[in-house]
C-alpha positions in Angstrom: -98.4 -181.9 -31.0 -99.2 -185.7 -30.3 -99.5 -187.9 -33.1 -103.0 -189.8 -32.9 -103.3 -193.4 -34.5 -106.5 -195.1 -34.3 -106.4 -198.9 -34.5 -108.4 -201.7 -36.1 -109.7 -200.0 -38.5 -111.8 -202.4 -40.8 -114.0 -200.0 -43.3 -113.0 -197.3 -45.4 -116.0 -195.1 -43.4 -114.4 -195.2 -40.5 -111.1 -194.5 -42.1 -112.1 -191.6 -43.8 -113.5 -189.9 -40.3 -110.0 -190.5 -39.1 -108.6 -188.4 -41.3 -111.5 -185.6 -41.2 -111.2 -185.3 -37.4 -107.4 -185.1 -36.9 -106.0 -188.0 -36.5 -102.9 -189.0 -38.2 -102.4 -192.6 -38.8 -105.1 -195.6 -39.2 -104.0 -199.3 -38.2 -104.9 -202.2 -39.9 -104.7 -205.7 -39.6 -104.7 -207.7 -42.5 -104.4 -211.1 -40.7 -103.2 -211.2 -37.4 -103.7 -214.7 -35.7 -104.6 -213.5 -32.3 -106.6 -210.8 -33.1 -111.0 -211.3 -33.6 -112.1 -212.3 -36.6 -114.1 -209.2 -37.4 -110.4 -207.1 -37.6 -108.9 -209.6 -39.4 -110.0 -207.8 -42.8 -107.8 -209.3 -45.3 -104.9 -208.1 -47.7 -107.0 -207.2 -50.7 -109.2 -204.6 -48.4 -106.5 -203.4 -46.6 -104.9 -202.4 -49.8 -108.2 -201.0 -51.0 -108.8 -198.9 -47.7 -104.8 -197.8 -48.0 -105.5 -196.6 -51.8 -108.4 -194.5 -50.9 -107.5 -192.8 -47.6 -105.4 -189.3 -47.9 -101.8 -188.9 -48.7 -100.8 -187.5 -45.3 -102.5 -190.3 -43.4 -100.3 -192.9 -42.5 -101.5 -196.3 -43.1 -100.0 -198.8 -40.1 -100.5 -202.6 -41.2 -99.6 -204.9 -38.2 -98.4 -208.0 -38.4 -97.5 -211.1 -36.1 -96.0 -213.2 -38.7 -91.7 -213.9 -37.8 -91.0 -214.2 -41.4 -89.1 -211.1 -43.4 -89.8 -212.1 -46.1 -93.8 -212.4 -45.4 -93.4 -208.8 -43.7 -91.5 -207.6 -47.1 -94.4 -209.7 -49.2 -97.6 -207.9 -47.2 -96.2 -204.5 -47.0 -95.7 -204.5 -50.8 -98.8 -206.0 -51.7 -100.9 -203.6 -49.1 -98.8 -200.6 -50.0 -98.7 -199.3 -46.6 -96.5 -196.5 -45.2 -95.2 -198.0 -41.8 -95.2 -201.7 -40.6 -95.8 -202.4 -37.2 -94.0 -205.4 -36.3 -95.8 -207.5 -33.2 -93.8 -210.0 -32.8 -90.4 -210.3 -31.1 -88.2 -211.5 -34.3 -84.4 -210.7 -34.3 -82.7 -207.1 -35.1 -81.3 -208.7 -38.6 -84.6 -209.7 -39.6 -85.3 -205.6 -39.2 -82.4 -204.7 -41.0 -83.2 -206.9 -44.2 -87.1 -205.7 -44.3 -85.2 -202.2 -44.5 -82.9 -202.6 -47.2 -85.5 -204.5 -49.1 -88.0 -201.4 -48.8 -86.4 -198.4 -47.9 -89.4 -195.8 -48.1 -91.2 -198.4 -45.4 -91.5 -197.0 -41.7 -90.6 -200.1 -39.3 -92.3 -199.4 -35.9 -91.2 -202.4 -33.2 -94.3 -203.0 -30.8 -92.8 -203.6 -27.4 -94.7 -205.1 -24.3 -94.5 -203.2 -21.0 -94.8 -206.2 -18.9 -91.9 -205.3 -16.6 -88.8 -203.2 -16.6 -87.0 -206.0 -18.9 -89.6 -203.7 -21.7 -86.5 -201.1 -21.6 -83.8 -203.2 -22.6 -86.0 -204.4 -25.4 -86.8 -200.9 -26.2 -83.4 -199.9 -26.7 -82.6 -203.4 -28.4 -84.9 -202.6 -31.5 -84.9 -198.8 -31.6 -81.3 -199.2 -32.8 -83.1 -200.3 -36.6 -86.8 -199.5 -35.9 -87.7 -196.3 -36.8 -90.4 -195.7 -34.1 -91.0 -197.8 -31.0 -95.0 -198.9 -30.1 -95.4 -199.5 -26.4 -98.4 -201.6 -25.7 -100.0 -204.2 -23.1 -99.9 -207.4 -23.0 -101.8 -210.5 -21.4 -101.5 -214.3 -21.3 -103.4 -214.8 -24.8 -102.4 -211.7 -26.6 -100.2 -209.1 -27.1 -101.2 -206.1 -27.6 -105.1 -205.2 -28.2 -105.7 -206.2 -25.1 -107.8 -202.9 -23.8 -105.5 -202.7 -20.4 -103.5 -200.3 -19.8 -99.8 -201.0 -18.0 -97.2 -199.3 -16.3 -96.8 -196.1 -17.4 -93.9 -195.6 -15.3 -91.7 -197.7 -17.3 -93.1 -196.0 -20.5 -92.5 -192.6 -19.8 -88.8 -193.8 -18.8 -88.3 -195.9 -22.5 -89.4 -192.2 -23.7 -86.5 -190.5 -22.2 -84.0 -193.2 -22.8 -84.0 -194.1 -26.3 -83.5 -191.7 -29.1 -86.4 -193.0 -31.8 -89.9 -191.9 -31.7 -92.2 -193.4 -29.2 -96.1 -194.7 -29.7 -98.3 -195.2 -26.1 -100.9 -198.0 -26.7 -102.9 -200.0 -24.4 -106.1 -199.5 -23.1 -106.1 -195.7 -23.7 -109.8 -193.6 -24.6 -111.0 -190.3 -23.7 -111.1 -191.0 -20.0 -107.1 -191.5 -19.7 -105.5 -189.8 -22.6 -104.6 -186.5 -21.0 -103.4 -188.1 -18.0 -101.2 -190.7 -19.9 -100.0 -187.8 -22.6 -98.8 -185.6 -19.6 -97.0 -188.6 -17.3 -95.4 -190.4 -20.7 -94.7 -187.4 -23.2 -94.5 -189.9 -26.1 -94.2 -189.0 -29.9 -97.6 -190.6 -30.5 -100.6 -192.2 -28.8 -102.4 -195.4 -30.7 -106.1 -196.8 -29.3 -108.3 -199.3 -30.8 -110.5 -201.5 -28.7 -111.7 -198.6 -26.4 -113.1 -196.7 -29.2 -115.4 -198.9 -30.6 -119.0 -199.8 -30.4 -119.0 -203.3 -31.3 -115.6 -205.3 -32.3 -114.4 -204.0 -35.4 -116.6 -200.6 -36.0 -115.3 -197.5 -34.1 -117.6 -195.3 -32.1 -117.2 -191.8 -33.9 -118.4 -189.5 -30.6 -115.4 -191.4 -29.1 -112.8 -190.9 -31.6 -113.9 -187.1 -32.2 -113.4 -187.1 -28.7 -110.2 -188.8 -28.3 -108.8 -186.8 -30.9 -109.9 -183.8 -29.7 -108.7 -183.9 -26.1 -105.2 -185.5 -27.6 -104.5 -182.3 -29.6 -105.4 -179.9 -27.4 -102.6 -180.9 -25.1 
């Protein structure tokens, strides 16, 4: 069964229906430059939200910084399960967030602009322990609501050997269609599911959720 990760989660509410209606994993983002303001909700929440949600729920905290050692620093002081690591820093840099927490989940968000995606794909899923596939445009990647070319997903899925996320622009309208054509591990959505930036729309994520599993 499909592994559902809803994104941008920025209360505790909203975290908590997650977790009562399926899904597996929340995302967070404690301070990601190009993301809005209202997702942006801090370290000290994050970690509150991360304390308070259930065991089995993995807690995904997304970061754009190209430091390790700011990775290593946010992941410890959030206490989250998995990493997701935005921004395009070098294999080493994986390797020594690894050995410096070796519980930590490392998933490598890679942008499906072309078919140059694979290479990259197989590049990081040699450390990473999953592999996020997501959108991109010219001011942001990832979060962008778009959805890309799922072509070169589904062929990143049969290629590499390490868990795949789908992400980009995916809600109740398109989620059994790209589930069947991709086949990934796991399927992440944010912006599509909420009703105003930053606060999810339940009937949507019940929804999403719902359709996702029953595949």
């Amino acid at each position: 069964m499909v592994k559902v990760k809803i994104c941008g989660i920025t209360n505790l509410e909203d975290a908590l229906f997650v977790a009562r209606n399926g899904g597996d994993a929340i995302g967070l983002l404690p301070e990601v430059s190009e993301a809005p303001r209202e997702v942006n909700i801090g370290i000290e929440k994050a970690r509150e939200i991360i304390s308070k949600i259930p065991k089995d729920i993995w807690a995904f905290v997304l970061t754009d910084s190209k430091s390790c050692e700011e990775i290593i620093n946010l992941c410890k002081e959030t206490k989250c399960t998995h990493v997701q690591v935005i921004e395009d820093i070098p294999v080493t840099d994986l390797i020594k967030i690894k050995n410096a927490l070796p519980n930590l989940k490392i998933v490598k968000a890679v942008c499906v602009m072309s078919e140059f995606a694979i290479s990259d794909a197989k590049r990081y899923s040699k450390v990473a322990d999953y592999i996020l596939l997501d959108s991109r445009n010219k001011d942001r990647r990832g979060g962008t609501g778009k959805t890309h070319d799922w072509n070169i997903s589904s062929e990143i899925v049969k290629i590499i050997s390490k868990p795949v996320f789908l992400a980009g622009g995916l809600c109740p309208d398109n989620i059994e269609e790209a589930i069947l054509k991709v086949k990934p591990y796991g399927i992440d959505a944010a912006s599509k599911l909420e009703k105003s930036i930053g606060i999810k729309d339940r009937d949507k994520v019940r929804e999403f959720i719902r359709i996702a599993k029953g595949l």
